[in-house]
C-alpha positions in Angstrom: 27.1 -33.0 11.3 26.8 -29.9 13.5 25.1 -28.7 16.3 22.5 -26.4 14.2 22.0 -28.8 11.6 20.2 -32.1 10.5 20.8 -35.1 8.7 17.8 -34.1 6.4 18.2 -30.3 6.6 15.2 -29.6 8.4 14.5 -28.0 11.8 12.1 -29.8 13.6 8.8 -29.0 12.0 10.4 -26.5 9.7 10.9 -28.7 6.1 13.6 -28.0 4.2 11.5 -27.4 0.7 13.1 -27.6 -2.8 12.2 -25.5 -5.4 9.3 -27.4 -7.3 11.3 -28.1 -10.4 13.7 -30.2 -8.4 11.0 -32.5 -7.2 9.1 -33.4 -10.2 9.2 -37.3 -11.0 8.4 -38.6 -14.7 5.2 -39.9 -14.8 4.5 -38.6 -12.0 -0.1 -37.1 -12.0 -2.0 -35.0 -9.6 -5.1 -36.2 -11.9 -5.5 -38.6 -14.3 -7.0 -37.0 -17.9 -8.6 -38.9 -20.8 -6.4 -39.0 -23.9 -7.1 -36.1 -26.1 -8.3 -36.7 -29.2 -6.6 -35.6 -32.6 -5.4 -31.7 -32.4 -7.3 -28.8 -34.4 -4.3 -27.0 -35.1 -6.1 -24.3 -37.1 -7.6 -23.5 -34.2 -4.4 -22.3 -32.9 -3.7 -20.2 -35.5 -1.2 -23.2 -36.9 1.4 -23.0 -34.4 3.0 -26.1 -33.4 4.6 -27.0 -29.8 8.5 -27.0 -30.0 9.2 -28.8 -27.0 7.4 -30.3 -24.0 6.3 -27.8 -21.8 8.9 -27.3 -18.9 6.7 -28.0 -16.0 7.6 -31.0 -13.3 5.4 -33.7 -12.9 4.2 -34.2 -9.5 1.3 -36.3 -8.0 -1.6 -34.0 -5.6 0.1 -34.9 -2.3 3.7 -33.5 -3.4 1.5 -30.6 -4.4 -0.5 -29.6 -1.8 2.4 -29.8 1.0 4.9 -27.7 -1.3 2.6 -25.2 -0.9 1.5 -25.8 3.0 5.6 -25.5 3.3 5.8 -22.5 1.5 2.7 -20.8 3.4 4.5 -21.7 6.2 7.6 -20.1 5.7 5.6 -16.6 5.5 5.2 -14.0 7.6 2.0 -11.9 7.7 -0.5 -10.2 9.8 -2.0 -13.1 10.8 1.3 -15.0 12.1 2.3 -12.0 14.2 3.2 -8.3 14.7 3.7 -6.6 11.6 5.2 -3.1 12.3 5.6 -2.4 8.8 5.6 1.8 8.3 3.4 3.7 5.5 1.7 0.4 5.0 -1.1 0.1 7.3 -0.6 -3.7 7.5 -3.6 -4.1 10.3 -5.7 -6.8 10.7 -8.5 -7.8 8.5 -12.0 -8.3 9.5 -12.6 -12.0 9.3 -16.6 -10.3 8.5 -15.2 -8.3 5.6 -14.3 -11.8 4.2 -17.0 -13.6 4.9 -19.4 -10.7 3.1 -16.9 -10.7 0.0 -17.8 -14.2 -0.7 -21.2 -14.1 -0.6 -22.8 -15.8 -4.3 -24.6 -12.7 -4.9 -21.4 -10.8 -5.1 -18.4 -12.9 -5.3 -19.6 -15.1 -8.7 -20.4 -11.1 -10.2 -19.3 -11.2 -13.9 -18.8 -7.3 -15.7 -21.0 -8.4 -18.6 -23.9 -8.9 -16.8 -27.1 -6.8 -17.7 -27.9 -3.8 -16.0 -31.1 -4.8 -14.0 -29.3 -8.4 -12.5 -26.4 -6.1 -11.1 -28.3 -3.6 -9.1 -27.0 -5.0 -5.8 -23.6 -4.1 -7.7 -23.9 -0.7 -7.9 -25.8 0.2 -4.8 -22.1 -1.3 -3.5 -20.3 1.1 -5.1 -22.7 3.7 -4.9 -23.2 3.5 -1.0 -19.4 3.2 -0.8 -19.0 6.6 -2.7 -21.4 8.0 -0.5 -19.2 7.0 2.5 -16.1 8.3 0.6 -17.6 11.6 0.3 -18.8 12.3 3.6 -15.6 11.5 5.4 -13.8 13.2 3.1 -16.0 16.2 2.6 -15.2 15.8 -1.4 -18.4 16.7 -3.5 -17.1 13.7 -6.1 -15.4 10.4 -6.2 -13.5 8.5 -9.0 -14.1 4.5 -7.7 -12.0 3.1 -10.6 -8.9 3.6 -10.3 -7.3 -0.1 -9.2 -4.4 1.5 -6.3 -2.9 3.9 -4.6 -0.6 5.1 -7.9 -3.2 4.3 -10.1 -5.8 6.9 -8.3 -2.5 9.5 -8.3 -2.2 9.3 -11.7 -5.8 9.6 -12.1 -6.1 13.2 -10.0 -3.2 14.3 -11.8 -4.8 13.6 -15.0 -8.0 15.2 -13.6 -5.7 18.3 -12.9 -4.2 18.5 -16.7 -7.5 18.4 -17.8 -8.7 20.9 -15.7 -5.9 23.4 -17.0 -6.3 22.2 -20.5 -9.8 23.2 -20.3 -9.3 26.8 -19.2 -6.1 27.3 -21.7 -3.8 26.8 -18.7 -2.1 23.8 -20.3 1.1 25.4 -20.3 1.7 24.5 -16.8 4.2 21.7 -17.3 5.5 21.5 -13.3 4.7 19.4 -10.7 6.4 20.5 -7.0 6.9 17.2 -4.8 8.4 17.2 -1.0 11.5 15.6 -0.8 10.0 13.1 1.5 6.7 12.3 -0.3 6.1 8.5 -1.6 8.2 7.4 -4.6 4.8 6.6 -7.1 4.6 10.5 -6.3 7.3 12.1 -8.8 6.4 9.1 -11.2 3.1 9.4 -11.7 4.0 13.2 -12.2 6.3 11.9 -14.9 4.0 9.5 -16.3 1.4 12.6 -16.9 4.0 14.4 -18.5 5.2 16.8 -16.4 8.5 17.5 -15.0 8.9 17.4 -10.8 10.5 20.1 -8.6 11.4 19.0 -5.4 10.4 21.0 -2.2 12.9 20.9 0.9 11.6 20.1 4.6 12.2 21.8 7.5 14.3 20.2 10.8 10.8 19.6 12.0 10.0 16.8 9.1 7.8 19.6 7.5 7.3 21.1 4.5 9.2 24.5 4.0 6.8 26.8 3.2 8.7 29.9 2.5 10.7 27.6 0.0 7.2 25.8 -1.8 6.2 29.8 -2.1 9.7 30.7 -4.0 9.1 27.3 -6.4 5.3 29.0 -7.1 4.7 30.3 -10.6 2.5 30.2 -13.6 3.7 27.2 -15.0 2.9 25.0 -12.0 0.3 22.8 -12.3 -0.1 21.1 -9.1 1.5 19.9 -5.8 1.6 17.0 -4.5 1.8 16.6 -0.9 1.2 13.5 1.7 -0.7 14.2 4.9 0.0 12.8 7.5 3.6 13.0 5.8 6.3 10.2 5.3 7.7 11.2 8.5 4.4 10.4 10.5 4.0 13.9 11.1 0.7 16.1 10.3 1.4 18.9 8.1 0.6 22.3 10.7 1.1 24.2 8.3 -1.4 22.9 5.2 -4.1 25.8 5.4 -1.4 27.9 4.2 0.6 25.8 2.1 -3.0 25.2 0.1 -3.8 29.3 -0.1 -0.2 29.8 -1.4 -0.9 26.6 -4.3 -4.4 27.4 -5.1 -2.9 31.8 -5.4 -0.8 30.6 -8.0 -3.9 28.7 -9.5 -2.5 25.3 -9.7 -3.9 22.6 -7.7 -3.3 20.5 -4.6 -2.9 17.0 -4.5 -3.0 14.9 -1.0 -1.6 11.6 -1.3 -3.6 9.9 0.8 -1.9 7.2 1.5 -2.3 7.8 5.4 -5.6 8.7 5.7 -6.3 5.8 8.4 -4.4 8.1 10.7 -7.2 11.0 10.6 -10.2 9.1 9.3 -12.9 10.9 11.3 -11.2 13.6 12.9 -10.2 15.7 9.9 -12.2 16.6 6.7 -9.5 16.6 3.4 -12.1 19.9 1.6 -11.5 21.5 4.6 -7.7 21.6 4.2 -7.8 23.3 0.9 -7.8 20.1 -0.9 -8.8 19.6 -4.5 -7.8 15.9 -5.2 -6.9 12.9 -3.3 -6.7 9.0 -3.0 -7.8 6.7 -0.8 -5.8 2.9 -0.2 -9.0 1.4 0.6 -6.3 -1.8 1.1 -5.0 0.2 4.0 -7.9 2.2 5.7 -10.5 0.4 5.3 -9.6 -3.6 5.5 -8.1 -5.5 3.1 -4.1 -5.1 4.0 -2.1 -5.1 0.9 0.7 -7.9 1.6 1.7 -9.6 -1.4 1.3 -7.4 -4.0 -2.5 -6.8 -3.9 -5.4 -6.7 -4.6 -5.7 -3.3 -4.2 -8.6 -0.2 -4.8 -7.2 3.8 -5.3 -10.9 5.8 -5.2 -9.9 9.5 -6.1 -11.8 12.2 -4.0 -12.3 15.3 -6.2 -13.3 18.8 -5.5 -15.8 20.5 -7.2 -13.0 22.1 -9.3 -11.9 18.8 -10.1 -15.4 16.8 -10.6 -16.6 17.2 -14.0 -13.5 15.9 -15.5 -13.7 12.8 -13.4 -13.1 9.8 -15.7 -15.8 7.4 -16.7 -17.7 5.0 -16.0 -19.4 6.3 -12.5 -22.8 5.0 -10.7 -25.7 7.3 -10.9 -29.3 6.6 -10.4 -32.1 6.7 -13.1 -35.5 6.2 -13.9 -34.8 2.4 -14.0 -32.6 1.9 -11.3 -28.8 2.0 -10.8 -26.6 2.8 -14.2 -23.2 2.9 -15.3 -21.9 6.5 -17.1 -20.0 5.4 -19.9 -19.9 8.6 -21.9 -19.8 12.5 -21.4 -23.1 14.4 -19.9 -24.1 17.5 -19.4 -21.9 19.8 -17.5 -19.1 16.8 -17.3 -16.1 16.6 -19.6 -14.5 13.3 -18.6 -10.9 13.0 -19.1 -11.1 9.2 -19.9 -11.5 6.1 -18.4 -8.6 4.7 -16.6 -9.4 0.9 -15.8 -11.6 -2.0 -18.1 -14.1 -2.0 -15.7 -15.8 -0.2 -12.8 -12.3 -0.9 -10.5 -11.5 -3.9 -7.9 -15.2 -5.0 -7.0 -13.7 -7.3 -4.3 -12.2 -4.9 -2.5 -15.5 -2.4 -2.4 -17.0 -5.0 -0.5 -14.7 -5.4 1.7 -14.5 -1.7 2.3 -18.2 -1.2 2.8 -18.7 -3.8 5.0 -15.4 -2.6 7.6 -17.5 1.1 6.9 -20.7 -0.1 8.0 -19.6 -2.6 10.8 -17.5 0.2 12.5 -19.9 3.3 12.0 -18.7 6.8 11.8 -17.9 6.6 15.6 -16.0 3.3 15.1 -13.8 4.5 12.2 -13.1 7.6 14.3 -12.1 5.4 17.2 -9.7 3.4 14.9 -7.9 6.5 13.8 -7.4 7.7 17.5 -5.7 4.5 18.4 -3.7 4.5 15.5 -2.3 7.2 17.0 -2.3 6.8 20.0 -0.4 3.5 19.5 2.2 5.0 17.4 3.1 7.8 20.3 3.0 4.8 23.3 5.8 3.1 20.8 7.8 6.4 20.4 7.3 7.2 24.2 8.3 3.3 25.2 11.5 3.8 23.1 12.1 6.8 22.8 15.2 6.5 25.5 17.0 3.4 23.8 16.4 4.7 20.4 16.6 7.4 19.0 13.5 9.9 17.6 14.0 11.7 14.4 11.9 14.5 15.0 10.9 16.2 19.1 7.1 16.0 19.7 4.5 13.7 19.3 3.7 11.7 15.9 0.5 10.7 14.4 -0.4 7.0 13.1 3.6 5.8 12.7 6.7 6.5 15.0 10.0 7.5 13.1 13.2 6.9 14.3 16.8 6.9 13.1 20.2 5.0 13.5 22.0 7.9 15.7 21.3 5.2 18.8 23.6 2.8 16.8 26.6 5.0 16.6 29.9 4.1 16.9 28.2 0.0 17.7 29.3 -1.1 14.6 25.8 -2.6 14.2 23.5 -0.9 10.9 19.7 -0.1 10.5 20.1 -3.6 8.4 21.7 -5.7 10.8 19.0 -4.5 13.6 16.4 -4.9 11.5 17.7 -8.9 10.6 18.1 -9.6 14.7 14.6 -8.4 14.9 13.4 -11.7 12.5 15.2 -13.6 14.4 12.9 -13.0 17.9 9.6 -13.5 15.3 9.2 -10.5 13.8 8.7 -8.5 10.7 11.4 -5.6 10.5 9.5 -2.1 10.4 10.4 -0.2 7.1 14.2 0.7 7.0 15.9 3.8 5.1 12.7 5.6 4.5 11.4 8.1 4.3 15.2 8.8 2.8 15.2 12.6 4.4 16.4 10.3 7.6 19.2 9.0 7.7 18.9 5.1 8.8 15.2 5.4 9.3 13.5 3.0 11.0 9.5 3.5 10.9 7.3 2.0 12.8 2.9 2.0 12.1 1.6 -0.4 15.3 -2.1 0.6 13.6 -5.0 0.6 15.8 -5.5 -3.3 15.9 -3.0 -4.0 18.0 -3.5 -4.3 22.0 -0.9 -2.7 24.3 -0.1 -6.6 25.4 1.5 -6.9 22.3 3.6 -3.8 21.7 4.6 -4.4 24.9 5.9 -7.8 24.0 7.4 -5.8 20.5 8.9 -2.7 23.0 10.3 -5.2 25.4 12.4 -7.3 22.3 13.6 -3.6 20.8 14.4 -2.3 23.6 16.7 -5.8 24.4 18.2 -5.8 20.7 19.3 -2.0 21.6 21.2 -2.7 24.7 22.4 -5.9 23.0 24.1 -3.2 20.2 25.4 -1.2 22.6 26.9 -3.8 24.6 29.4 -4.8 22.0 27.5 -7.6 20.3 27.9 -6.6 16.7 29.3 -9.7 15.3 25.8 -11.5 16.3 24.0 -9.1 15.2 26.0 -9.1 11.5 25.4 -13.4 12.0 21.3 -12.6 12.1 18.8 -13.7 11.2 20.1 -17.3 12.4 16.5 -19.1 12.9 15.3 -18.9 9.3 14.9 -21.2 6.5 17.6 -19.2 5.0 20.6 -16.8 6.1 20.9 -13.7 5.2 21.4 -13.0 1.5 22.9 -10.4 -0.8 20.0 -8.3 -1.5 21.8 -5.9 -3.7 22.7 -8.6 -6.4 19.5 -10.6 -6.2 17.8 -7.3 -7.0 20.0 -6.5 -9.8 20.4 -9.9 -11.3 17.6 -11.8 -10.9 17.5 -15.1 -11.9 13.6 -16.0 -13.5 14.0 -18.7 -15.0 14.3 -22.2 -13.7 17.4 -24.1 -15.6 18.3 -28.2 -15.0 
């Protein structure tokens, strides 16, 4: 036995855990069921079980500390730091939870009636309102379910638009080179083809080069602001006269709006459509996959072809559009129901408890946090881009050269000292990006104790010390795997 490991394979409070199929015992109950009676098997359609269902048995205290193990074994914004870039992972109002789970809205069922749901709707309505106001947008899409999903829902507002005014020939969507991935996708899904758009050395979009891609078959760009790079687009007034004189459309991804919440009104940028991650502006951070709400600010352009359903107020109350009204020619509906409920709570109550001054004041220290990060370590790394940033700090490997140490390797040391890497190798316009989004939640106490461990990993690199940094991470439950080939072949399902 060596120095780093155990007899039982654990370290110290850390449990080694198997994977639950190697622990089931036969006979083994979490809770003990009445016999069933005999089998209606026409009430399945006449299909008969083949086999015994491949599930371990496992009594209710094997249960609940396989999952207690597990939890523990995770890292999220409540464990730590998580620096994580173009994800806004900030912390979440413990009073956004506590409203979301209120009986009147949590036990909520989408059949309801109308008049037992009015509390419903004046949520969604009063969180449209908010949409609108700090947007400037004269209409708002709520259903959409994410940030892709409410792109592909202003594209399609954009392709009806065209259709409608016998401009459906424009088949081509221009996309920066650094903008989001789901961008050029949900350009594909909508059926049209994408045309890249270079950036400038400053991390911005070329203009002179979006004006030679203009013509009368584009339909729309699509553009993120702040972009990928954490920069603010100087240029956008023109880039949306240029767009909007070739009479296609402007899309904002607006996947960073938490950096200008407040202090900049999308309508007045020239903006005709744009999403909002209310999982990243407005509480709710989106670790683990969801859940997730994409509301689509539209222009007035845009706003009759918003897709149904959408909240208006009638002679009796609150009511759901379902169909096509005067002056509105929906392009569709785009989810089963009115979008993620859950997550409009949560919204509406981090809106109201902040205030328009509040939400303001978390967008300034966004940024501001972001530029005392970039200032802090801007001598031991390496900046990709002179000046200051907005709500995330972009840097790049050049600080690594000739170490022998990679963007991966530093960002696997930096687990090891109990934290979550920042994103690595994007935006890919930078070569061995590093980007780092403190957000506005966390105090200067603890990027300083984040600056302070960066700045010591650096000076470790440059010292010489590649070999431990190609060991790292050392202190997890597992070493470091091959990422390439469990992404490729994937292994889903569990085999004795």
């Amino acid at each position: 036995m060596s120095e780093t490991t155990s007899f039982s394979g654990n370290k110290g409070l850390q449990i080694e855990e198997k994977l639950i199929f190697e622990m089931g015992n036969p006979g083994a109950v979490a809770v003990d069921l009445p016999e069933p009676g005999p089998v209606d098997l026409d009430r399945m359609g006449g299909v008969r079980k083949r086999a015994d269902l491949a599930l371990p048995d496992l009594s209710e205290p094997q249960v609940v500390r396989h999952y207690t193990r597990l939890s523990q074994k995770n890292y999220g914004i409540d464990t730590g730091f998580y620096p994580l870039g173009s994800c806004t992972m900030k912390h979440n109002p413990r009073l956004s939870e506590k409203v979301a789970r209120l009986p009147g809205l949590a036990d909520l069922h989408p059949f309801q009636p109308r008049q037992t749901v009015q509390g419903a709707l004046e949520v969604i309505d009063q969180l449209a309102w908010w949409l609108k106001q700090l947007t400037g947008m004269p209409a708002v899409a709520m259903s959409p379910a994410a940030g892709a999903h409410g792109e592909w829902c202003g594209l399609m507002a954009i392709r009806a638009a065209h259709e409608d005014s016998g401009q459906g020939h424009r088949r081509r969507v221009l996309v920066p080179e650094s903008a989001h991935g789901t961008n050029p996708a949900t350009a594909a899904m909508c059926g049209y083809s994408v045309d890249p758009i270079p950036a400038k050395e400053n991390g911005r979009v070329d203009l002179d080069a979006l004006k030679a891609k203009l013509g009368p078959d584009v339909a729309a760009l699509m553009l993120t602001n702040p972009n990928t790079c954490g920069l603010f687009e100087s240029e956008i007034i023109e880039i949306a006269a240029a767009v909007h004189g070739a009479g296609a459309y402007f899309y904002c991804d607006g996947a960073n709006f938490n950096a200008i919440v407040g202090r900049v009104k999308v309508a007045d940028l020239g903006i005709d459509a744009m999403h909002i991650n209310l999982h990243k502006t407005f509480s709710t951070p989106h670790g683990g996959g969801g859940p997730g709400a994409g509301p689509t600010v539209l222009s007035a352009a845009l706003a009759p072809f918003a897709p149904v359903p959408y909240v208006v107020s009638g002679p009796d109350g609150l009511e759901l559009v379902e169909g096509r009204r005067e002056g509105t020619k929906p392009f569709g509906r785009v989810k089963g129901f009115h979008g993620q409920f859950g997550v409009f709570v949560r919204a509406l109550a981090y809106i109201l408890s902040m205030g328009a001054d509040g939400l303001r004041q978390a967008s300034s220290d966004a940024v501001l946090n972001a530029n005392y990060l970039q200032a802090r370590l801007g001598d031991v790394l390496t900046p990709s881009f002179d000046g200051p940033c907005m709500h995330e700090a972009l840097f790049d490997d050049r600080f690594l050269k000739d170490t022998g140490v990679t963007t991966l390797d530093f960002a696997k040391a930096l687990i090891d000292e109990g934290y979550h890497p920042m994103t690595m190798y994007f935006p890919l316009v930078v070569h061995g990006a590093l980007l780092m989004e403190p957000t506005e939640t966390e105090s200067k106490e603890a990027l300083d104790q984040f600056i302070a461990v960066v700045r010591g990993l650096a000076e470790k690199a440059k010292a010489g010390a590649a070999e431990d940094f190609k060991a790292a991470p050392r202190h997890t439950p597992r070493r470091r795997l091959d990422e390439t080939l469990a992404a490729r072949t994937p292994i889903l399902r569990w085999k004795a």
